[in-house]
Structure formats: structure tokens, C-alpha cells
C-alpha positions in Angstrom: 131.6 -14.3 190.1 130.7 -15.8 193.2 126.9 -13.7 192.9 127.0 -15.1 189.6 126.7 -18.6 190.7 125.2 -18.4 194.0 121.9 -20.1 192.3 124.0 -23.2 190.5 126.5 -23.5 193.8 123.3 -23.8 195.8 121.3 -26.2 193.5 124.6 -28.4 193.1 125.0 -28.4 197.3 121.5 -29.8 197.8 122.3 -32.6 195.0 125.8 -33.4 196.9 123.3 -33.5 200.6 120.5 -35.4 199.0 121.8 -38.6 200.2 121.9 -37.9 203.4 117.8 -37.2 203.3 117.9 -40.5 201.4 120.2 -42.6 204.1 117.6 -41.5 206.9 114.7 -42.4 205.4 116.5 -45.7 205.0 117.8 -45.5 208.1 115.9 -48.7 209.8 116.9 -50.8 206.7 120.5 -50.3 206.2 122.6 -52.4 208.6 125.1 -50.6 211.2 128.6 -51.4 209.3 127.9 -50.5 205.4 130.4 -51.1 202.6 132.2 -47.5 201.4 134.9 -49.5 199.3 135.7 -52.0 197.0 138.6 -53.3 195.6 139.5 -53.6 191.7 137.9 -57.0 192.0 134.5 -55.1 192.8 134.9 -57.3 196.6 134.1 -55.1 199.9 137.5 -54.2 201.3 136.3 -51.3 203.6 133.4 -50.7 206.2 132.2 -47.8 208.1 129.3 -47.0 210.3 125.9 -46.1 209.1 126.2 -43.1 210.8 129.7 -41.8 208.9 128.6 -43.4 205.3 124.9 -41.9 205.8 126.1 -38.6 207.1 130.2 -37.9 207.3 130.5 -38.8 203.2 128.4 -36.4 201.9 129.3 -33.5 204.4 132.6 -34.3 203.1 132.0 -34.2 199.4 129.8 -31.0 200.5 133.2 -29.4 201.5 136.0 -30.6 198.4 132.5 -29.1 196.6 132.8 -25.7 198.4 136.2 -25.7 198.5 136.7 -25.7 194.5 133.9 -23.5 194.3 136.2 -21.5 196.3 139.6 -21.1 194.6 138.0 -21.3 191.2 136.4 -18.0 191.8 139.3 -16.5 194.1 141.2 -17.1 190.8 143.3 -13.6 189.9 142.3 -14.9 186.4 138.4 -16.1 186.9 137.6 -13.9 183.9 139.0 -16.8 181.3 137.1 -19.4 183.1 133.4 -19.8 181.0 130.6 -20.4 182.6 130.4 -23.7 181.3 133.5 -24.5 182.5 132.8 -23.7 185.6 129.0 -25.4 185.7 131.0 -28.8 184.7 133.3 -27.8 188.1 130.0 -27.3 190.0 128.4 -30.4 188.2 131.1 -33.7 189.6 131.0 -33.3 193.1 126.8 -33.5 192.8 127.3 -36.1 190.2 130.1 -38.5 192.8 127.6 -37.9 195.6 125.0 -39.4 193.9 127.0 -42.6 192.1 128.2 -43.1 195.6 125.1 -43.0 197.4 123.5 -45.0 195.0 125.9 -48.3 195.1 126.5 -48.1 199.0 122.7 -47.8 199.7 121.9 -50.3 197.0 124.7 -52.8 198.0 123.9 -52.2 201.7 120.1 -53.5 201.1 121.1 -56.3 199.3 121.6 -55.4 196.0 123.9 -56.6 193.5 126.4 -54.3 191.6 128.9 -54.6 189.4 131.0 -52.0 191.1 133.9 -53.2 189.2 132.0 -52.4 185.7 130.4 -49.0 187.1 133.3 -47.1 188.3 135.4 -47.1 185.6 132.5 -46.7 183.4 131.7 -43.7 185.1 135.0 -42.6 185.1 135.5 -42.8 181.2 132.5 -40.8 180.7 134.1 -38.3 182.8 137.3 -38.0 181.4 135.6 -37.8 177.9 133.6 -34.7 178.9 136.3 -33.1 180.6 138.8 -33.9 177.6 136.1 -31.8 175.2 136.0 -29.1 178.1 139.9 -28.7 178.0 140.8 -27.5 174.6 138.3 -24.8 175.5 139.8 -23.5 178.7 141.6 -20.2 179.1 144.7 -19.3 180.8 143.7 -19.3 184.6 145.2 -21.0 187.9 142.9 -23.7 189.4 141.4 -25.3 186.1 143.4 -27.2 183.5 146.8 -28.2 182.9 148.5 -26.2 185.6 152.0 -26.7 184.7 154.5 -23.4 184.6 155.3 -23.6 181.1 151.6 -23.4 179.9 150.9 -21.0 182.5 153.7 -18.3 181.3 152.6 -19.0 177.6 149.6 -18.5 175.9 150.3 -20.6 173.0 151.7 -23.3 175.2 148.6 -23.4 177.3 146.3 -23.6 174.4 148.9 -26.2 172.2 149.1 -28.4 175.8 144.9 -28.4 176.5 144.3 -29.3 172.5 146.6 -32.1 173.0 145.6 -33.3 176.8 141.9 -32.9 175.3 142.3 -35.4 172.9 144.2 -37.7 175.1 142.1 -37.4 177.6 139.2 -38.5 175.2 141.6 -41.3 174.5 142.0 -42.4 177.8 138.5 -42.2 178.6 137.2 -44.8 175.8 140.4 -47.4 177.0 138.6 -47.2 180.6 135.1 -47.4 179.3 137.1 -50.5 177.5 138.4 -52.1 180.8 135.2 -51.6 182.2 134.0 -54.5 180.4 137.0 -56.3 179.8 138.9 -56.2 183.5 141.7 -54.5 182.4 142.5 -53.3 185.7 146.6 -53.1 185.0 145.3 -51.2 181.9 142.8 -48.8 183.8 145.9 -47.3 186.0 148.2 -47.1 183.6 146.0 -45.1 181.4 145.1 -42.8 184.5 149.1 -42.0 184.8 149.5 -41.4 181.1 146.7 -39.2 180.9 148.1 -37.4 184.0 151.9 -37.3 183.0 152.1 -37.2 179.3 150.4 -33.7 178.5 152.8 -32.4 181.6 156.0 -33.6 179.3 154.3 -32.5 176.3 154.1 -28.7 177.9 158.0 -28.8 178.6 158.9 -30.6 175.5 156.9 -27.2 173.7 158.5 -24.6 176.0 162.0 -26.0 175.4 161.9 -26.4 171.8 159.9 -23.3 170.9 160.0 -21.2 173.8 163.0 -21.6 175.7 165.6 -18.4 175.4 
């Protein structure tokens, strides 16, 4: 698997990297304490130095990139994951990298951004795809709904993905919502549902169906 995708996992690391290339060539520009965070208000609540936002956050993204790379294909049941499954693994990390660079370059020179609005907008977009992706996962160990019940069934898998799917399309239109409306209360409560509701859902199956 890992031969498979040593093309994609090496196109994807230069994407994650390509801010660093851009940082130096901005180098002279960009003052020496940069904004990496920002509070639900869209303020600047955290600085680093140009050196750790130019260089330190992307080698960082770099290794969460490698890392799922990683146990995704050391999987014992890598067989059920699809290629396009695992190209929309490959694809965030790259895609984070670049939203990231983007609004701390851009906010660093002087720019204004409604990082409030673009986050969660983002976000929404992500969960949307991802919710589509789920109902058409298999049975495996690092992608999905990981919770034991699906994982010892089958039919509980495939019954808890439909439904997180669907949710998780839910959820993702309510953030693209709050996006624009500064729902933030709404925004985290939705992330939790989304998170803990298909989990109940799985046991709730198991217990009434499956449960001996």
C-alpha cells in the first residue's frame, strides 16, 4: 500500500512544506512575532516567532501528515480502505497547511481577515465531504467511527457510518451557518454532537440488536 501511494504521499508533503518556501521569500516582510491564533472573536490571542510560524508549523503538520499516512497503511485491515478514502486522508493535512499559511502570512503583512468567518467555513466544508466519505468506508482500524461495537459488527459499522454520514453533513451546514451568523456557542456544541451522538448511536444498535 505504502508503494501504492508513495507518488500522492509525496506530492501531498511538498503541498504541507510549500509555506515554508513561501515564508522565506517573505522573510524580510513579515515582522519577528507573527499571529498563529485567534480567538472565536477572530482577535489575535497568540504570537510566535517568525522563525517557529515560518518553519516549526509546517514541519509539524509535515509529521501528524506522515504519521497518519503511517498507521492508515500499517492497518491489519488497509485492504477495506479505498483509494479515495485514503487520498481524502492524504488531501487535509496539505489542505490545513495552506489555509494556515495563508491567513498568518496575509494577517502578518497587514491584511485583513475575517478569521472568525473563514475557519468555521472551512471546517463545514470539511465535515461535509468527510460525512459523504463515511457511509462509504469499510471495516478497518484508523479511519471512521472507531468505536468497539462497530468494529466487532459489520452491520453495525456500516448502520453507525450511514448515520454519522448524514449527521456529519448536518453538522457541517450548522457551522457553515455560524460562520456568518457568530454562532460560536452553536459551532462547539455541534462539534460535540457530531463527535458523541454516532458513538451512542453504535451502542444503542449493539444492545438492542446485537447484544447476547
Amino acid at each position: 500500500m505504502i508503494k501504492q501511494n508513495k507518488k500522492r504521499l509525496i506530492l501531498t508533503s511538498i503541498i504541507v512544506i510549500l509555506p515554508i518556501i513561501i515564508g522565506l521569500i517573505l522573510w524580510g516582510k513579515l515582522p519577528d512575532q507573527i499571529a498563529t491564533h485567534w480567538n472565536a472573536a477572530g482577535e489575535a490571542d497568540r504570537f510566535s516567532s517568525k522563525s517557529f510560524a515560518i518553519l516549526g508549523m509546517p514541519l509539524f503538520v509535515l509529521a501528524i501528515h506522515w504519521i497518519c499516512f503511517i498507521i492508515t497503511t500499517a492497518d491489519p485491515k488497509n485492504k477495506n480502505i479505498e483509494g479515495k478514502t485514503l487520498g481524502l486522508v492524504l488531501w487535509i493535512c496539505p489542505v490545513m497547511s495552506l489555509l494556515c499559511g495563508t491567513v498568518i502570512y496575509s494577517t502578518a503583512l497587514g491584511f485583513e481577515l475575517s478569521v472568525e468567518v473563514i475557519m468555521p467555513l472551512v471546517m463545514g466544508v470539511m465535515f461535509i465531504i468527510i460525512g459523504n466519505y463515511l457511509p462509504k468506508c469499510k471495516q478497518n482500524y484508523s479511519i471512521g467511527i472507531k468505536v468497539p461495537w462497530a468494529l466487532n459488527s459489520e452491520e453495525n459499522w456500516r448502520r453507525t457510518h450511514r448515520f454519522g454520514g448524514r449527521l456529519w453533513v448536518l453538522g457541517g451546514v450548522i457551522i457553515i451557518a455560524t460562520a456568518f451568523l457568530r454562532w460560536w456557542l452553536i459551532f462547539f456544541v455541534v462539534v460535540l454532537v457530531m463527535g458523541i451522538v454516532p458513538t451512542v448511536y453504535s451502542y444503542l444498535y449493539y444492545k438492542k440488536y446485537e447484544k447476547k
